[in-house]
C-alpha positions in Angstrom: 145.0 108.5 107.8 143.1 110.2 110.8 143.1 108.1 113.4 139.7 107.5 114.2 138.8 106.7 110.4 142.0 104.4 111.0 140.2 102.9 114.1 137.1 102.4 111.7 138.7 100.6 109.3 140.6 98.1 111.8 136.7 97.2 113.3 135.4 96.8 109.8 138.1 94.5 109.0 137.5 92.6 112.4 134.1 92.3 111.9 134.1 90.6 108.3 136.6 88.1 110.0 134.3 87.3 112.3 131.4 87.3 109.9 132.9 84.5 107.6 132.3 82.7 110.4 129.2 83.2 112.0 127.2 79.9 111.1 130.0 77.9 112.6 128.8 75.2 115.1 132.2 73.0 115.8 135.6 74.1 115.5 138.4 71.2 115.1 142.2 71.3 116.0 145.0 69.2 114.4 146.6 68.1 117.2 150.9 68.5 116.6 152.0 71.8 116.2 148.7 73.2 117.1 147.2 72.0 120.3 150.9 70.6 121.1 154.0 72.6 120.8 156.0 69.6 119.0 159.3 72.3 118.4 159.3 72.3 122.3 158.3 68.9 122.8 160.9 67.3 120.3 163.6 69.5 122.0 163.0 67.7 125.2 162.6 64.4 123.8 166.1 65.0 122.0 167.7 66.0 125.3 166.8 62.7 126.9 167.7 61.1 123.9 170.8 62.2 124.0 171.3 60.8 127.1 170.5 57.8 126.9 172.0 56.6 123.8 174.8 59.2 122.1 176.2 60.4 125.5 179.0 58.2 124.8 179.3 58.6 121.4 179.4 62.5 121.2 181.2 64.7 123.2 179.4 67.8 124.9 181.8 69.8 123.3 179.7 68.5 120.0 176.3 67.8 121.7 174.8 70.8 120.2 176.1 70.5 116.5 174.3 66.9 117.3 170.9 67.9 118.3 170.6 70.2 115.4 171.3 67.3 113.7 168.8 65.7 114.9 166.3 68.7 114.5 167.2 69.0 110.9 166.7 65.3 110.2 163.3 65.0 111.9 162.1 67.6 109.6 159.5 68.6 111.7 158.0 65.1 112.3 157.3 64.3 108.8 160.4 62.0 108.3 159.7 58.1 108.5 161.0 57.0 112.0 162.8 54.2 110.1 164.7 56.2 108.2 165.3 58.5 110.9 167.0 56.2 112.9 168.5 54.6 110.6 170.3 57.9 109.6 171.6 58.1 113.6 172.6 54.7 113.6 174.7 55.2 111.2 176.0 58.8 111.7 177.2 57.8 114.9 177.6 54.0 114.5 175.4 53.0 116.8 174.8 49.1 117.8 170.9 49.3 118.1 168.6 48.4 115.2 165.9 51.2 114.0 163.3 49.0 116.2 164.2 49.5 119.1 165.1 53.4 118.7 161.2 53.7 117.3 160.1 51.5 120.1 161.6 54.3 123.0 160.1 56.9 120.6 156.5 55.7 120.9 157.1 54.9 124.6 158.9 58.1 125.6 158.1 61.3 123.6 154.7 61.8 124.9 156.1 62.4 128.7 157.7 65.7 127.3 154.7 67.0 125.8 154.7 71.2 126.0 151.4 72.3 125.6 151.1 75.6 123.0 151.1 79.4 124.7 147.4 79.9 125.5 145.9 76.6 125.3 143.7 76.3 127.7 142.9 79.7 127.4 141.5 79.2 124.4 139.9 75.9 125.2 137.9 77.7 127.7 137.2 80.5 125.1 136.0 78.0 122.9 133.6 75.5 124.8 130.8 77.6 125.6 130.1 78.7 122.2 131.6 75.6 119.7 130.9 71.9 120.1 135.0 70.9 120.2 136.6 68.2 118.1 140.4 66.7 117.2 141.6 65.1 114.0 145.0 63.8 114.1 147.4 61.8 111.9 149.6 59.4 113.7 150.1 56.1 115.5 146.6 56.0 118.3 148.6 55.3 121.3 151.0 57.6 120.8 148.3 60.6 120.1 146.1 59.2 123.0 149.3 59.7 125.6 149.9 63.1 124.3 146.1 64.2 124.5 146.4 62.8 127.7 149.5 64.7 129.0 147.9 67.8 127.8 145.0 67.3 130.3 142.7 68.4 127.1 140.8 65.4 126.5 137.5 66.6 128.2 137.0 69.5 125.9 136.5 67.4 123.3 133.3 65.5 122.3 135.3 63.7 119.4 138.6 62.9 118.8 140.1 60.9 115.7 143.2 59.4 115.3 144.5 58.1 111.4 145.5 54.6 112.8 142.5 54.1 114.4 140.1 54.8 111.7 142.3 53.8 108.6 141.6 57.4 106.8 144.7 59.7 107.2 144.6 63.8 106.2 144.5 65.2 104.2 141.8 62.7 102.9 138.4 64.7 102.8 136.5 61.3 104.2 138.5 61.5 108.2 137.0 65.2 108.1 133.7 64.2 106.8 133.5 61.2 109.3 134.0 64.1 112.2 131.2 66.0 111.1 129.3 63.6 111.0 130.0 62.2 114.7 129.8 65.7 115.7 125.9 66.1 114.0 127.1 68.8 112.1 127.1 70.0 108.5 131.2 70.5 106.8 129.9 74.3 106.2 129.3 74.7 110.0 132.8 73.4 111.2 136.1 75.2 110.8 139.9 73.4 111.7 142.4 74.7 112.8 146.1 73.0 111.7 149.8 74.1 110.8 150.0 72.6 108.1 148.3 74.3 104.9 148.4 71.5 102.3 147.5 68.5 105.1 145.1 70.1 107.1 143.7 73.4 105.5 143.6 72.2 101.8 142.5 68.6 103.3 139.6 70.5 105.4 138.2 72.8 102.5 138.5 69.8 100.1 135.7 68.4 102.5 133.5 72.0 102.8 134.9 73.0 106.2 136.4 76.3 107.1 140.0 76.2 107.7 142.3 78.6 109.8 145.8 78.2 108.9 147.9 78.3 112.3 151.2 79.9 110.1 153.7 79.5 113.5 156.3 79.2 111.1 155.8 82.4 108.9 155.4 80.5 106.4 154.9 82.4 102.6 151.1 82.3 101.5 148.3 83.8 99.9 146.0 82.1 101.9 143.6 84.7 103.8 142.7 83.2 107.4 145.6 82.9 109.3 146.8 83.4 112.7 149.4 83.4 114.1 149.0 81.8 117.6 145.7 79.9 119.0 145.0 83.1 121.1 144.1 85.1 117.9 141.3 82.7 117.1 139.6 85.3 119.2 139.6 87.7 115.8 137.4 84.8 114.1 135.8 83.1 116.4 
């Protein structure tokens, strides 16, 4: 194709993008794995971990064959803390109870938060032309510390966490209660989240936009997708 008809197309292609959303008002984030680079963030956790409780159970020779362990097992957050400590203490024969590993969980893992590449970037991108919000499953002081960490929490006029509010994704009602604290119509809001059944089915159940954040490569027919926050700039 010449390359000036090829330059054509790729602008017409940009421009419908950014045309599917051109009556937004608000754009949402999920906040792990989007805002927050958890892969990162659990890294570190697990390195600390390590430290303080399997140093002298596991060799460094076999430190690493542990972590992935403990990568593997966490399956990406989505594994019931009970159970996953429950699996460590008795991999590794550990005299603590599940408690009290969950307990240093909830105290510890937000001061390793990692923020994702181009955050506040983006953030700055976005807060002159959207009004900014954050819907977020998970235990509210735990999510609070983290938004904290990031330094983020001024970009936001509303943030809500599942605990807090009793409504968990992908239930359409925690994304309808956002647009309606944000004084805005589902149709004029788009989120952004990483996971496509959670937060992008969740989001369009409830007539917003959604923006798949695919980080993983994930396998999908689903059309709006980036692949990094920095290329919300081709939709938004």
């Amino acid at each position: 194709m010449h390359v000036k008809m090829l330059t054509k197309v790729v602008k017409l292609i940009k421009c419908k993008k950014r045309n599917l959303m051109k009556n937004i008002n608000a754009v949402i984030f999920d906040l792990d794995d989007t805002l927050l680079d958890r892969t990162q963030t659990f890294s570190l956790y697990i390195e600390y971990f390590y430290e303080k409780f399997l140093m002298n159970k596991i060799s460094l020779y076999e430190k690493q064959k542990a972590i992935q362990y403990l990568i593997n097992i966490d399956k990406n957050g989505y594994e019931n803390r009970s159970l996953f400590y429950n699996k460590i203490i008795d991999k590794w024969n550990l005299e603590y109870n599940p408690k009290e590993l969950e307990n240093n969980w909830i105290e510890n893992f937000h001061k390793f938060t990692v923020p994702s590449l181009k955050l506040f970037e983006i953030l700055e991108y976005l807060k002159h032309k959207y009004v900014l919000g954050i819907i977020t499953n998970g235990l509210t002081y735990m999510q609070k510390e983290k938004i904290k960490a990031l330094k983020i929490k001024e970009y936001f006029k509303e943030i809500l966490i599942s605990e807090d509010i009793g409504i968990k994704k992908p239930d359409k009602e925690i994304f309808l209660l956002c647009c309606e604290r944000l004084n805005i119509i589902p149709s004029e809001a788009v989120y952004i989240g990483d996971n496509i059944e959670i937060d992008i089915m969740g989001a369009k159940n409830a007539g917003l936009n959604g923006i798949w954040l695919n980080k993983f490569n994930i396998k999908n027919n689903y059309k709006m997708v980036i692949e990094d926050l920095e290329s919300l700039k081709k939709y938004l």
